[in-house]
Each structure stands twice: as C-alpha cells, then as structure tokens.
C-alpha positions as CSV (number, residue, x, y, z in Angstrom):
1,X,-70.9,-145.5,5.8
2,X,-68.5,-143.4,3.9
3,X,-65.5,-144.3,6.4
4,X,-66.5,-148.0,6.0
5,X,-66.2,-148.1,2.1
6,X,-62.8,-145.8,1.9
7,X,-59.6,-147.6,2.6
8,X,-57.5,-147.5,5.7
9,X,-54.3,-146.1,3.7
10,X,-56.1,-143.2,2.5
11,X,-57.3,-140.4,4.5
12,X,-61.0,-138.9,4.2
13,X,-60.5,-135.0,3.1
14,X,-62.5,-132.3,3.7
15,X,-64.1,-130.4,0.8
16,X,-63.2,-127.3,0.2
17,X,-65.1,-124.8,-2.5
18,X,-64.2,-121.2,-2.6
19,X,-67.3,-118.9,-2.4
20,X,-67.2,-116.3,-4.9
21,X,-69.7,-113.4,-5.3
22,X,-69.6,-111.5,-8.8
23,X,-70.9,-107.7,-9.5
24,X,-71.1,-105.7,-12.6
25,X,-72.2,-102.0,-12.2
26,X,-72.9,-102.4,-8.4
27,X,-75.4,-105.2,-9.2
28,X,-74.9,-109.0,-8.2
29,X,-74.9,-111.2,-11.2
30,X,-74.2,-114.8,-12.0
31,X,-70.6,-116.5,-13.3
32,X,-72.0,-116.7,-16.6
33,X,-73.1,-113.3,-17.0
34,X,-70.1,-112.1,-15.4
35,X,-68.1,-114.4,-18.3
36,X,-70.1,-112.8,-21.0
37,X,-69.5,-109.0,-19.4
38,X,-65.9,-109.6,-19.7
39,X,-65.6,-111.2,-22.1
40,X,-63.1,-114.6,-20.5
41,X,-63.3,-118.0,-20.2
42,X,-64.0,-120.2,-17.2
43,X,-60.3,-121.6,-17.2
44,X,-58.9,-117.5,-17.0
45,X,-61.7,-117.0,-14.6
46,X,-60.0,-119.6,-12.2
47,X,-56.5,-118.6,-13.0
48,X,-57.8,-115.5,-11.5
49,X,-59.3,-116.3,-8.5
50,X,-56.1,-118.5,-7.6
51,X,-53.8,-115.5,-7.7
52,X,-56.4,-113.6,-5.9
53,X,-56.9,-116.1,-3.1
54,X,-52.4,-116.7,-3.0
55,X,-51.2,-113.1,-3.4
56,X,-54.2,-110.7,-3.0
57,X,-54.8,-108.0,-4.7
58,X,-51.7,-107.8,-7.5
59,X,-50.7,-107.4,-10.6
60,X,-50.4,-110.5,-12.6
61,X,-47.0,-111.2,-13.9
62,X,-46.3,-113.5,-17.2
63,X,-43.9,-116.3,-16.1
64,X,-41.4,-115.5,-19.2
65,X,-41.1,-111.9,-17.8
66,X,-38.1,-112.6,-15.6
67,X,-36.9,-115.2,-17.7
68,X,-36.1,-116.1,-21.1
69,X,-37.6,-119.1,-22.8
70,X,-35.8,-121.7,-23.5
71,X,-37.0,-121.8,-27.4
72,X,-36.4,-118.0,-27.7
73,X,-33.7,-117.0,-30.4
74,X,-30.8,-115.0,-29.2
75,X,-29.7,-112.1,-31.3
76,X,-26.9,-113.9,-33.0
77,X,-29.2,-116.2,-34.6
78,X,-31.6,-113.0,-35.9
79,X,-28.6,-111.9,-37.0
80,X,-27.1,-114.5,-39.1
81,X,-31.2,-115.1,-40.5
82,X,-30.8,-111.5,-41.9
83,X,-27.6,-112.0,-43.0
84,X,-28.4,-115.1,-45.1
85,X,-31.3,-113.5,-46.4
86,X,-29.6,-110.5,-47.7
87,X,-26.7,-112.2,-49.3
88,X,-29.0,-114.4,-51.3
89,X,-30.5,-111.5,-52.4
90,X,-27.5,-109.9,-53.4
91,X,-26.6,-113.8,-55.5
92,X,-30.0,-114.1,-57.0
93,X,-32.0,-111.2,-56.9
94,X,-33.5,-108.6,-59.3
95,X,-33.3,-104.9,-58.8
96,X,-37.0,-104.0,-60.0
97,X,-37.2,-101.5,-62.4
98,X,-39.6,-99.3,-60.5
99,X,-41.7,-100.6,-57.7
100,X,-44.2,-102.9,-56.4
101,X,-47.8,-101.8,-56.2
102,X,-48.9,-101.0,-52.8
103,X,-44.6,-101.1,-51.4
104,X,-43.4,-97.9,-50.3
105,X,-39.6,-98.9,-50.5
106,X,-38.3,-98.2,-54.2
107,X,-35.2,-100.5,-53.7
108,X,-37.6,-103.6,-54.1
109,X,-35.0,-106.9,-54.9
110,X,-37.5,-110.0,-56.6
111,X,-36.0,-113.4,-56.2
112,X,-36.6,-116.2,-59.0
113,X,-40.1,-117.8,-58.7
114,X,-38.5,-121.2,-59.1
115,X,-37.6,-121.5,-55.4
116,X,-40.5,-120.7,-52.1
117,X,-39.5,-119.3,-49.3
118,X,-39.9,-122.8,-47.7
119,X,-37.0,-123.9,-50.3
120,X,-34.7,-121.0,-49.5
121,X,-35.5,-122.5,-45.5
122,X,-34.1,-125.5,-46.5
123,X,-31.0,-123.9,-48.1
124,X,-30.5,-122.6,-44.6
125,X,-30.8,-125.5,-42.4
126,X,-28.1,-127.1,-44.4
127,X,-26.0,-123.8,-44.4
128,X,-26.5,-123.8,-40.3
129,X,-25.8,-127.6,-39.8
130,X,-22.8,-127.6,-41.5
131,X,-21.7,-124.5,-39.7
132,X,-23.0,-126.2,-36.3
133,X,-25.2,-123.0,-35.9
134,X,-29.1,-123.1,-34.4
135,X,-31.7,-125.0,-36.6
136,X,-35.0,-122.4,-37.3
137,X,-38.6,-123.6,-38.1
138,X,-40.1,-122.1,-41.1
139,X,-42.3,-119.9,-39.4
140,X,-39.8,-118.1,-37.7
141,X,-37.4,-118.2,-40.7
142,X,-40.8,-116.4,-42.5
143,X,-41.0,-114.2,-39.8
144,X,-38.5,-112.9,-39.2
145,X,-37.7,-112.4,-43.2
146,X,-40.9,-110.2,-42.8
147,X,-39.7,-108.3,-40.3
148,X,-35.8,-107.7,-41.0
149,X,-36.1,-107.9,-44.8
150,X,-39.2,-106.7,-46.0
151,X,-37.8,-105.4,-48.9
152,X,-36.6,-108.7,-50.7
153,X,-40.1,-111.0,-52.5
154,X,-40.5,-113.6,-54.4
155,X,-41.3,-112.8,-58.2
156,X,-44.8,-112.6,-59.3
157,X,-46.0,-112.6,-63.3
158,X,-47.8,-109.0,-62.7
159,X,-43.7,-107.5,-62.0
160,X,-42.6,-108.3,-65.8
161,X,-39.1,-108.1,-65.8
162,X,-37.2,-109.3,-68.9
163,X,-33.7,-110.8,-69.5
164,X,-32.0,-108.3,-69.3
165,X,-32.6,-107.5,-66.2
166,X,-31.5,-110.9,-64.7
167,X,-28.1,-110.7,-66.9
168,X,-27.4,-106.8,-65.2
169,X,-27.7,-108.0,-62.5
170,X,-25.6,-110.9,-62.7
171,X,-23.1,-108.7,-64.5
172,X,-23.2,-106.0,-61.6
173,X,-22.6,-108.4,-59.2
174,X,-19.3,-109.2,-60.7
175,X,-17.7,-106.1,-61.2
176,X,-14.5,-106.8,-58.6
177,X,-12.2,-107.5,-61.8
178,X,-13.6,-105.3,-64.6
179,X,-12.1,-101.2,-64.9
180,X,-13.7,-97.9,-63.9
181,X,-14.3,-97.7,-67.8
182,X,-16.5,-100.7,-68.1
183,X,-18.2,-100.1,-64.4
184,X,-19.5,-96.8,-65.9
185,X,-20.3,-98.5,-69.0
186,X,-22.4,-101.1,-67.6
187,X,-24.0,-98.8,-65.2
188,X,-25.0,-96.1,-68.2
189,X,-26.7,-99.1,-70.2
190,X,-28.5,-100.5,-67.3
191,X,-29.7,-97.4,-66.4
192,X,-31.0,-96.8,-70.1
193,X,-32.8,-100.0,-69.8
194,X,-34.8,-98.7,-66.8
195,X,-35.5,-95.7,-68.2
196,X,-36.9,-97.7,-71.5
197,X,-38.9,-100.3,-69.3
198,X,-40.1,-97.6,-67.1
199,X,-41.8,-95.7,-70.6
200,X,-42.9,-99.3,-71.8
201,X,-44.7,-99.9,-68.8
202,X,-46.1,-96.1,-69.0
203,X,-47.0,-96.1,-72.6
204,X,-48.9,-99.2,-71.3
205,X,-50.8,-97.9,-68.5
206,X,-51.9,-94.9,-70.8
207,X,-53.3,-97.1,-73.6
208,X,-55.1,-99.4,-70.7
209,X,-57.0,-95.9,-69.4
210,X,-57.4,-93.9,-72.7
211,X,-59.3,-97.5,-74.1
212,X,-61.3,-97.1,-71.2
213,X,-62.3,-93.8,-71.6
214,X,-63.3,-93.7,-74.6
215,X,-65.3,-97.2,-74.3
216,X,-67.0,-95.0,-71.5
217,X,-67.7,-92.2,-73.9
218,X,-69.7,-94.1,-76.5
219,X,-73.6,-94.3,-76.8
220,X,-75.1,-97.5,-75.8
221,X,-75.7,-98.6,-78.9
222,X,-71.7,-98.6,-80.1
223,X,-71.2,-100.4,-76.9
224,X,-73.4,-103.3,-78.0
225,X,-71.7,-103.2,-81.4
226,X,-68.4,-103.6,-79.4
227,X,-69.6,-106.4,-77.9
228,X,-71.2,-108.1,-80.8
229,X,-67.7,-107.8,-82.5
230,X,-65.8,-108.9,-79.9
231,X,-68.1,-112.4,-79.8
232,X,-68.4,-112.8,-83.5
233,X,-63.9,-112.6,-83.6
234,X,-64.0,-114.8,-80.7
235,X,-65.8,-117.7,-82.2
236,X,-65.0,-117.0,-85.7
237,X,-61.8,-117.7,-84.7
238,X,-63.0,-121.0,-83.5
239,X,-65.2,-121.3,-86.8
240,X,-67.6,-121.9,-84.6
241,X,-69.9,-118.6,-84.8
242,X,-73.2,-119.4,-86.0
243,X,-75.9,-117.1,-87.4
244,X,-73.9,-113.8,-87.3
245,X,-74.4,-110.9,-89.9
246,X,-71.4,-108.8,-90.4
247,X,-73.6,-106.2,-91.7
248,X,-76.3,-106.3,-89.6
249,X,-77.0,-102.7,-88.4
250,X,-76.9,-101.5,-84.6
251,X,-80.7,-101.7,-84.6
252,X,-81.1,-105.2,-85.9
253,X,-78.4,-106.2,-83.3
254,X,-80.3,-104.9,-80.8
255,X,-83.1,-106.1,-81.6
256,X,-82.3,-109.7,-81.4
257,X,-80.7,-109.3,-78.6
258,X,-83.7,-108.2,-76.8
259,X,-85.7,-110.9,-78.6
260,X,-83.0,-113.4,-77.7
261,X,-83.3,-112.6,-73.9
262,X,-87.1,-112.9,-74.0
263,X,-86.9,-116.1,-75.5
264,X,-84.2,-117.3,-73.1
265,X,-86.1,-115.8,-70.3
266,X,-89.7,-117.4,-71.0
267,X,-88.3,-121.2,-71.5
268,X,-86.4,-120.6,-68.2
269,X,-89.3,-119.4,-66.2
270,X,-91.2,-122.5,-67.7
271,X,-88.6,-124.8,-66.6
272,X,-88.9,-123.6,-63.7
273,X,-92.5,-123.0,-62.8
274,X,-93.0,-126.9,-64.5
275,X,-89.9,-128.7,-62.5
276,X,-90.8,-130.8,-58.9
277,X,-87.6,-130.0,-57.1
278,X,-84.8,-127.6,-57.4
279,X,-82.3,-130.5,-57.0
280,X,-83.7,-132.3,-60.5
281,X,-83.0,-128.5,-61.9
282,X,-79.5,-129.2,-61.2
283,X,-79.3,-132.3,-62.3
284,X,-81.5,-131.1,-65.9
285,X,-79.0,-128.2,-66.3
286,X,-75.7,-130.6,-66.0
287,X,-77.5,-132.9,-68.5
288,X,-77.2,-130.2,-71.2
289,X,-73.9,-129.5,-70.9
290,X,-72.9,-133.4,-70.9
291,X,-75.3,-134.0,-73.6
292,X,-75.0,-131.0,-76.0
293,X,-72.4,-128.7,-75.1
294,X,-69.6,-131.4,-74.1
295,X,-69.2,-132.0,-77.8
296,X,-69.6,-129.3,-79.3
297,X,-67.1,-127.0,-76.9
298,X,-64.2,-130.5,-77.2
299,X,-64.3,-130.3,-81.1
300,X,-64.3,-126.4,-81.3
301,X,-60.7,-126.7,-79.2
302,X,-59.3,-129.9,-80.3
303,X,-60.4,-130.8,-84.0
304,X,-59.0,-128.4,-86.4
305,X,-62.1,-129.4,-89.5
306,X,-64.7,-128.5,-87.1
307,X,-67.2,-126.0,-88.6
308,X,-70.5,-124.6,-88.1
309,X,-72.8,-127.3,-90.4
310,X,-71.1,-129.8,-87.6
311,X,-72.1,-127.8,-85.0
312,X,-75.6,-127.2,-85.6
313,X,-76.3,-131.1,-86.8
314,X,-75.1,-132.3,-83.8
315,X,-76.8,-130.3,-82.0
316,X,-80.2,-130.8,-83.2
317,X,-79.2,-134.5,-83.6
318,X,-78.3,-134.5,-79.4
319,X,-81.0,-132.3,-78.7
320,X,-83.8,-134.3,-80.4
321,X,-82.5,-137.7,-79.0
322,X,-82.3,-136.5,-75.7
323,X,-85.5,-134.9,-75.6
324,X,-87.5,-137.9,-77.2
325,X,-86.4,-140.1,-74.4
326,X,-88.1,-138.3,-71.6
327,X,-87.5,-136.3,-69.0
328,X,-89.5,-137.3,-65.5
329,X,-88.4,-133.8,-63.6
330,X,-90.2,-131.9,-66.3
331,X,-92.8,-134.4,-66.7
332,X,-92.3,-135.0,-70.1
333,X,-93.1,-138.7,-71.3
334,X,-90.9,-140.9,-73.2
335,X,-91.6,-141.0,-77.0
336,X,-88.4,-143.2,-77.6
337,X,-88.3,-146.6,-76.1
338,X,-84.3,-147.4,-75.4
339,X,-83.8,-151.3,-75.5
340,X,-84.7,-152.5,-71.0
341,X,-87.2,-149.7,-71.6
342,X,-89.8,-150.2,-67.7
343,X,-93.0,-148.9,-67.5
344,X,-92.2,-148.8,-63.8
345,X,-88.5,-148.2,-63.8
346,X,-88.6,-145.9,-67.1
347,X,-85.4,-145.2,-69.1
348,X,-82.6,-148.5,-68.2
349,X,-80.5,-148.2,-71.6
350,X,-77.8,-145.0,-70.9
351,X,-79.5,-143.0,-73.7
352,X,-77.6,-139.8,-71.9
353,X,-74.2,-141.2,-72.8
354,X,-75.7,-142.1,-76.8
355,X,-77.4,-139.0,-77.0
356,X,-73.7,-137.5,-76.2
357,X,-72.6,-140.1,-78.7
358,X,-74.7,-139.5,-81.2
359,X,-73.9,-135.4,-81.1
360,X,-70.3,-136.1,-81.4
361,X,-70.5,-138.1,-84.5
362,X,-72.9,-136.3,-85.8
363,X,-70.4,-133.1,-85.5
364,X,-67.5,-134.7,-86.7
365,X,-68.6,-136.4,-89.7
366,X,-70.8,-133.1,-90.8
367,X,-68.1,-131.3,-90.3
368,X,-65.3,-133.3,-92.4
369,X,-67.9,-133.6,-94.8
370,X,-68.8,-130.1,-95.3
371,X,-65.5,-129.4,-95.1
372,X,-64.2,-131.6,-97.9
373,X,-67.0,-129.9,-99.7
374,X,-65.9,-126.4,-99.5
375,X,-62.5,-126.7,-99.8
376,X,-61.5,-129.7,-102.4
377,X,-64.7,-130.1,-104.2
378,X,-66.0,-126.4,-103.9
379,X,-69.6,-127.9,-104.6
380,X,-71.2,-126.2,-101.8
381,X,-69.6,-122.5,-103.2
382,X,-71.2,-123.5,-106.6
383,X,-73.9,-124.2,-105.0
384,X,-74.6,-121.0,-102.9
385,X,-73.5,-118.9,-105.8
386,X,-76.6,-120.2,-108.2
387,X,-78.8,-119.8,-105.7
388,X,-77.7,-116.5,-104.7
389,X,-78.2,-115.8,-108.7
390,X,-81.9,-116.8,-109.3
C-alpha cells in the first residue's frame, strides 16, 4: 500500500534509529533522567552521540580551534582600539585627585560626562573610515576598553572634581612650548591643589563619621528631639508646619508621638478590618492623596503666600466634602447628594475631582487672606496679642 501511494521518482528508505542505552552510577536510567544528571540538553545530547557513532571514542574539538574566524579582530585592530582610547584620554581626561572607591590603580584618568562610551564609538568609526581601517561594534569597542584600558571612566557626580582640575590638565598637556621654569611652576601648583582637595575631601569624611558618632552616643530621648527639629525646619521652611511647639519638652514630644502612632494605628486597623477587598484599599488610599494631599503638597512648592490657616481649611474643607459623599468600599453611605445622584448607580457627578477643587481654593484664598492679614494689615497680630493679654 505504501509503494502504491509513494511516487516512482522517489525511492522508499529504510528507517534507521540509533539505539542508545544510558547508565548513571552502574544503573540503567532513562534519556530524561540521564539529561537532568548531567545537566545538557537534547540538541548537545545528539551532537554527542553523532561524534560518538562517526569517530568513536574522542575528544571533541571546537571547529574555530584550527582556524580563525572570520569576524575575529587581528592584533592590529586591538592595537589601534587601545591606542585611540589612550590618546583621548590624554586630550580630554582628568587626572583624579586620589582614587576611585573600590579601584586599585591610583593613576585613575575620568573623561567628561557629556559624551558615553557609545559616543566616543562613534568618534571611532569615523576616525577608522576615513583612515580605511576595520569598522568595530560597540560591544567589542566596550570590551575591549575594559580590558586594555581599565584605568580610563567616565565621570561620575560622587568624583567631585572642580575647575581647576580640568584647566591643569589642559595646561599640562600643552607644555611642548613653555620653559623648564614654568613646567616646575605649573607642576608645584597642581600638586598644591591635590594636596588641598585631598584635605577637603578628608576634613569631609571626618565630619560625616564624627556626626555619626556622636548621633550614636545620645540617649533616645535627644534622638527624638533631633528628629522633631529636623521636621519642624523642614516644613517651617515650607511654612507649612502645623501644630509644632518649639518649647515643648522631650517628654511632651514623646508623648504625642506615641499618642500620634496609636491613633494612626487604630483608624488603620479599622479601615482595614471594615474594607471588602484589598484592591478598593488601593484605590481608598490613592483617593486621599488626589483629594487632600495633591493640594496641599502643589501649593507648599509652587505658591510662595501659602501658610498654615490655608493648609488646615483646605484640608478640613476636602476632607468633609469627600467624606460626606460616600464611600461604598468602607460602607459608608452618601450624606451629600451630587447633581445625577442613583440610588442604584450611586455617586455620577465627579465629586472626587470638586472635592480636590474645592481644597485647592479653599487653601489658596485662606492663605492670601491670612496672609494680607498678618503682614499689611497686622490685624490678626493685634488680635493674638489681646487675647494673649486677658
């Protein structure tokens, strides 16, 4: 049946399968345990058993060991990479003033962040087309500056070199036409400039530990004070710090901290213990930061007459709106009836976006007004001072 089906130009060919038997340990196993043991794939398996079944029992040669690859750079062209790479060095590098952290070598040259290493690549292929020399991919070209000329990175921030530095070097570099006289000159001043970057960068590292120590040396309750200081400059810089006593004592700091993080604490756990799903959690928790925070935290670092009075009316302003017009993950019914308000379908009107609204005006116009107050009027001053008085 088969020969009747088959075509006349085509020859019927017997099937041949190689029987293979596999061991491990002296014990008989399966292909795919014997895969596992070994840890190879099927296609290395077969590779394998091919050179087994043509050449017996050999060593397996690479076919690149006798020859070289076509794509394989010669040593001229590794040559003239390293030799590019070290002159640009020499043009636009910067001797650093010490050394890098975690680099052994001390004679560390930082090129200008302004061009990658991908950039410099570039500046190559041109170079080596115009010279009719052999084009290099950027991998290569990267490593092979690893390898040759470790030595020579980019500039980072954390390496803090200064003017100066860039206008020695640009100096040194052009010393073919000046004297022995101004040589040594040049060479005395640029070494005082090491020396004084290398104390600068000392006197630094000192200050960073000793603040550390002595932050680790003081009781807990100066620590709090430290932190409490540090918050109250932060957003008094801001004029956004609300509620804070400059002479409240370590104990009364302490004390409503404590009180602050049971507070926090209970209407979290009741949030969550009163919520239907952790997604409308999410969703809750991103509504108070459009809704309430947004404002206030846009204001604080773009409008300069932004105060506390603004602050805390818009926030009891956004807060109360918000709240009023229900929340179905907390199950908390809806007291204010938007305009398209459903009894089925709930909340249509975007009271989210108003409620955000609403906080921002609220803020700004509190603030501008309080602030006209205080500092043309001086009413709210008077004010404070009588009833500080009685």
């Amino acid at each position: 049946m088969t020969q009747m089906l088959m075509p006349k130009n085509i020859k019927a060919k017997k099937r041949e399968r190689i029987n293979q038997q596999y061991y491990f340990n002296g014990h008989q196993i399966c292909r795919k345990t014997f895969l596992f043991a070994h840890t190879i794939g099927k296609s290395q398996l077969d590779s394998i058993s091919k050179s087994l079944e043509k050449k017996g029992l050999k060593p397996r040669t690479h076919g690149n060991t006798v020859k070289t690859p076509k794509h394989a750079l010669a040593i001229t062209d590794m040559q003239r990479v390293k030799h590019f790479i070290q002159e640009y060095g020499v043009k636009f590098g910067v001797p650093l003033p010490g050394r890098l952290p975690n680099h052994k070598d001390l004679k560390v040259t930082l090129l200008p962040s302004d061009k990658t290493k991908a950039d410099i690549h570039q500046i190559y292929q041109e170079a080596a087309s115009s010279l009719n020399y052999r084009a290099i991919s950027l991998s290569e070209f990267k490593k092979l500056w690893l390898e040759q000329c470790p030595q020579i990175v980019l500039m980072k921030p954390a390496t803090d070199l200064c003017s100066a530095c860039q206008s020695f070097t640009v100096s040194l570099s052009n010393t073919g036409n000046m004297t022995e006289e101004e040589k040594t000159i040049l060479l005395q001043n640029y070494g005082g400039h090491v020396v004084k970057a290398k104390k600068q960068r000392d006197y630094y590292r000192d200050q960073c530990q000793e603040s550390k120590e002595n932050y680790t040396q003081l009781p807990d309750n100066q620590r709090n004070r430290v932190i409490h200081v540090y918050i109250y400059n932060l957003f008094e810089n801001r004029k956004m710090c609300i509620f804070v006593n400059e002479q409240a004592s370590d104990r009364e700091l302490t004390w409503v901290l404590r009180f602050s993080i049971v507070v926090v604490g209970t209407l979290g756990a009741v949030i969550a213990i009163s919520a239907n799903s952790i997604y409308g959690l999410y969703i809750l928790c991103a509504d108070a930061m459009y809704v309430v925070q947004f404002p206030v935290l846009t204001c604080a670092l773009w409008v300069p007459f932004a105060n506390t009075y603004g602050a805390i009316s818009g926030l009891v302003v956004g807060t109360t709106l918000r709240v009023l017009g229900g929340e179905p993950v907390l199950s908390f019914p809806s007291i204010i009836k938007y305009p398209g308000y459903n009894d089925t379908l709930g909340q249509i009107f975007p009271y989210k976006t108003f409620s955000m609204l609403s906080c921002t005006f609220s803020l700004l116009s509190i603030s501008y007004l309080t602030e006209y107050l205080i500092t043309t009027k001086r009413t709210l001053q008077l004010l404070w001072t009588k009833i500080k008085s009685m």
